[in-house]
N, C-alpha and C positions, 0 to 999 in steps of 0.2 A: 448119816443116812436121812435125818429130818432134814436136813437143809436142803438135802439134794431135790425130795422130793418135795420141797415148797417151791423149789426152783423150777422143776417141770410143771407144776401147776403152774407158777408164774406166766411159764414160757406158752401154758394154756390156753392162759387169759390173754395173752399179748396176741395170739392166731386168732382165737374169736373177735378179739377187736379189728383186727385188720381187716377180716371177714364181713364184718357189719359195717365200717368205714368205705370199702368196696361196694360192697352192696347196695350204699347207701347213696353215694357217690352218682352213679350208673348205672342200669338194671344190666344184668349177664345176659348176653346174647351166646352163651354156652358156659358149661360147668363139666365138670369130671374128680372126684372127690372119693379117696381110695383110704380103708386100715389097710396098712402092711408090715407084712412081719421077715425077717432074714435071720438066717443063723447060719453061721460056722465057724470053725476049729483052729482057721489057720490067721485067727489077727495079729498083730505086732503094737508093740508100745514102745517106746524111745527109750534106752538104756535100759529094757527088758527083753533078756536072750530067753523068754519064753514063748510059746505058739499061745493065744489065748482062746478060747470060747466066747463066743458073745452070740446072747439074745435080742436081737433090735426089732422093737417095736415102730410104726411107722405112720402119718398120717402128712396126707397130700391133698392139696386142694387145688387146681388151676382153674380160670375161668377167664372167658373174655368178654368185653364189651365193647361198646362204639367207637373208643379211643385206643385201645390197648388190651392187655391184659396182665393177669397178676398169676404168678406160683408161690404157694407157702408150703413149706415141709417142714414137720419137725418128727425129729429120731429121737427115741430113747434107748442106749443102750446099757445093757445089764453085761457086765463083766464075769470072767471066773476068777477064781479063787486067784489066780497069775497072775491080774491085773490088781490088786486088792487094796479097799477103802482106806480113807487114811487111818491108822490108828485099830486097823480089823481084819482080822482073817477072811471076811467075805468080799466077794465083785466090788466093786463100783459102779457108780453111778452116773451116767454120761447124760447130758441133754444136749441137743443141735438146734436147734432153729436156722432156716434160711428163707428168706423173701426176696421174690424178684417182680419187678414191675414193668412192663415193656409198654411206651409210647408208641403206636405203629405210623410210618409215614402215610400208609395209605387215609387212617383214620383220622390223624389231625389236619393232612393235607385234602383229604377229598381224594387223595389220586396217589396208589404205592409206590415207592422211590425204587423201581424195577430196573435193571441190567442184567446183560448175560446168563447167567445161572440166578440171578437173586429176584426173587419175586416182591421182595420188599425189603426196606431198612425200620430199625426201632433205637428208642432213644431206650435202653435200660438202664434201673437203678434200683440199687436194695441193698441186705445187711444179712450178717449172717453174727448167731448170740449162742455161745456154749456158756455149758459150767459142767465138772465134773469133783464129784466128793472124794478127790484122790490127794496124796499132801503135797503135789502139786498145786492142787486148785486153780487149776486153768481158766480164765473168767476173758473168751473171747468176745473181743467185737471187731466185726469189718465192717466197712463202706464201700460198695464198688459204682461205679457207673462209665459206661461207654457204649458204643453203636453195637449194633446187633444187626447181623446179615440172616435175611431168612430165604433159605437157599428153595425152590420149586421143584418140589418132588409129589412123586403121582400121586401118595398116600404120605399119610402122617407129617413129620417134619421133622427139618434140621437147622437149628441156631449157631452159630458163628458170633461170638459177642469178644469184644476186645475191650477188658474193664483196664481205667486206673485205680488202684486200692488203697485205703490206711486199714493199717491194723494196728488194735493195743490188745494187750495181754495179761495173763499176770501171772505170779511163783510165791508159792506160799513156804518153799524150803530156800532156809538159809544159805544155803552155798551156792543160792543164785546170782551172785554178786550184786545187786539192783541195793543201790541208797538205801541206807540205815531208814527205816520205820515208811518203806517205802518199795512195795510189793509189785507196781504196774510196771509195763514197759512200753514205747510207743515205738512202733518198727518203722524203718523209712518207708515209704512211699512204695509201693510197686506196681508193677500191672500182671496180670492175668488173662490167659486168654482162655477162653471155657468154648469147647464143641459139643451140644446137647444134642440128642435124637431119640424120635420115637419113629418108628418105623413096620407098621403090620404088613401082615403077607402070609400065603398061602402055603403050606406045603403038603401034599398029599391029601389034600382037602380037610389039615386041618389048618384054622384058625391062630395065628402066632404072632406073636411082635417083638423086635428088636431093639430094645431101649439102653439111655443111659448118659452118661455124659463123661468129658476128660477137660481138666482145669490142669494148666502149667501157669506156676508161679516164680514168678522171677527173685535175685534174690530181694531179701529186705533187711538186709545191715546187720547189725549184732546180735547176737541173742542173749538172754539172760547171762549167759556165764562170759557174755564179752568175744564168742567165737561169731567169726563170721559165717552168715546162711548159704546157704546153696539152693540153687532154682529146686521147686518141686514140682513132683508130679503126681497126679492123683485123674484113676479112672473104675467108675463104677459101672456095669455093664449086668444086662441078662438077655434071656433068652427066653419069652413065658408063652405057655400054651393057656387060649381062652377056654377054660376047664367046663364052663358056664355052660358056655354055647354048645358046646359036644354032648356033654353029659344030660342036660333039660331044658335045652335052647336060649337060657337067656344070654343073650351077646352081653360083653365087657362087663360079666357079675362078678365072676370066679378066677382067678389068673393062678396057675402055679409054672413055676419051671427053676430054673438054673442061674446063677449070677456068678460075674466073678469081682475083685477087688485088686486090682494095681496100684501101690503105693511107695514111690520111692523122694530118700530124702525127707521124712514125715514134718511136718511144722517145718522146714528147713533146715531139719539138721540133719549131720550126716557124720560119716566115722566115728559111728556105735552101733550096738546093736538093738532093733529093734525099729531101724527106721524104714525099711523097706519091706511090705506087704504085698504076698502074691494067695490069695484067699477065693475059694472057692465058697459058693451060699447056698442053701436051698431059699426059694421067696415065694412068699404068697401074697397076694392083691386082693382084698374085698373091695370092690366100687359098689356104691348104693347115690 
């Protein structure tokens, strides 16, 4: 549990840095910066035929400037007793980190790279950094980068990003078959294609937005045990009501509503159980 949680401060200190790197870089010509929290009952873990519990904590920053701009998230998820530490009857301890960086045409060109539906193109690029204190001991890291299509809609927005990716990993239990005194693994090459959105709108005169995003990954070669992966797919989605603005008018303070969790194939694997996730959330958003 101490490691894990040196690890989340780590992963702390590595989002304030980015944060002041940015900042430091080009002044934001807009910011948006939210705690959020998600909980529910119906997660899955890879060769765990249990439903699990998880508390996720959440922190988001986007912002843009002259050139582009930048999203950091990072999740901390707390497991239940089903998903449990290595070596302990209690949860686990999950950290996520992900950054993304968008170059905009319009801003390095003077003039957005606009067709048909697309009001603009971006050069994107960033990483995504887990760890979790399970006797797996998962110690992700990705690389993505590829074009990002920003499609023109009346309100909010929708990204279209087509990444090439590496990814390495790691297995801290034996029967991962991975070289004697030699725990990492490099996965081949793949690409990814990620659809983002945030989308607000009205109904009944309330206040609401439709967010989220869905990543299909193609496969990427062996896995630890020497099986071969299969494409995955992962979609995160909610439905939130601006609680703020209804309740004592402050717009985009208070967000609560509904989420759900599509997850099939997890990490790319697949025939066992525990790799496919269909998970309902309650969420809340604080923006300050």
């Amino acid at each position: 549990m101490l490691k894990s949680k040196r690890a989340v401060a780590t992963y702390l200190v590595i989002g304030a840095s980015l944060g002041t790197i940015s900042a430091g870089a080009q002044a934001a010509t807009w910011s948006d910066t939210f705690v959020g929290y998600r909980y529910g009952t119906q997660f899955t873990e890879p060769n765990n035929p249990e439903n699990i519990e998880k508390h996720i904590l959440q922190f988001t920053h986007v912002s843009g400037y002259s050139l582009g701009q930048n999203f950091f998230n990072l999740d901390v998820l707390q497991s239940s007793s089903q998903d449990p530490a290595n070596n302990s009857d209690s949860g686990a301890t999950e950290a996520y980190l992900a950054y993304r960086h968008q170059l905009h045409g319009g801003g390095v060109f003077n003039e957005p790279i606009a067709f048909g539906p697309i009001k603009d193109m971006a050069l994107t690029f960033g990483f995504d950094l887990n760890t979790k204190n399970t006797g797996f001991a998962p110690r992700k890291r990705q690389l993505v980068m590829g074009p990002t299509f920003k499609f023109d809609v009346p309100r909010g927005f929708v990204d279209l990003s087509l990444f090439y990716s590496r990814e390495w990993n790691h297995c801290g239990l034996p029967p991962c078959g991975l070289p004697e005194n030699q725990n990492s693994i490099s996965f081949d090459p793949y690409y990814q294609i990620n659809l983002a959105w945030g989308l607000p709108f009205e109904a009944a005169s309330l206040p609401l937005k439709f967010q989220g995003f869905y990543n299909y990954n193609s496969e990427k070669g062996d896995d630890y045990f020497g099986e071969t992966t299969k494409p995955e797919q992962l979609m995160r989605t909610s439905l939130m009501l601006d609680v703020g603005q209804v309740a004592w008018g402050a717009e985009n303070s208070l967000w609560m509503g509904v989420g759900y969790e599509y997850w099939r194939n997890k990490f790319g694997n697949h025939s066992q159980p525990g790799v496919d996730t269909d998970a309902m959330t309650f969420n809340l958003e604080w923006h300050f």
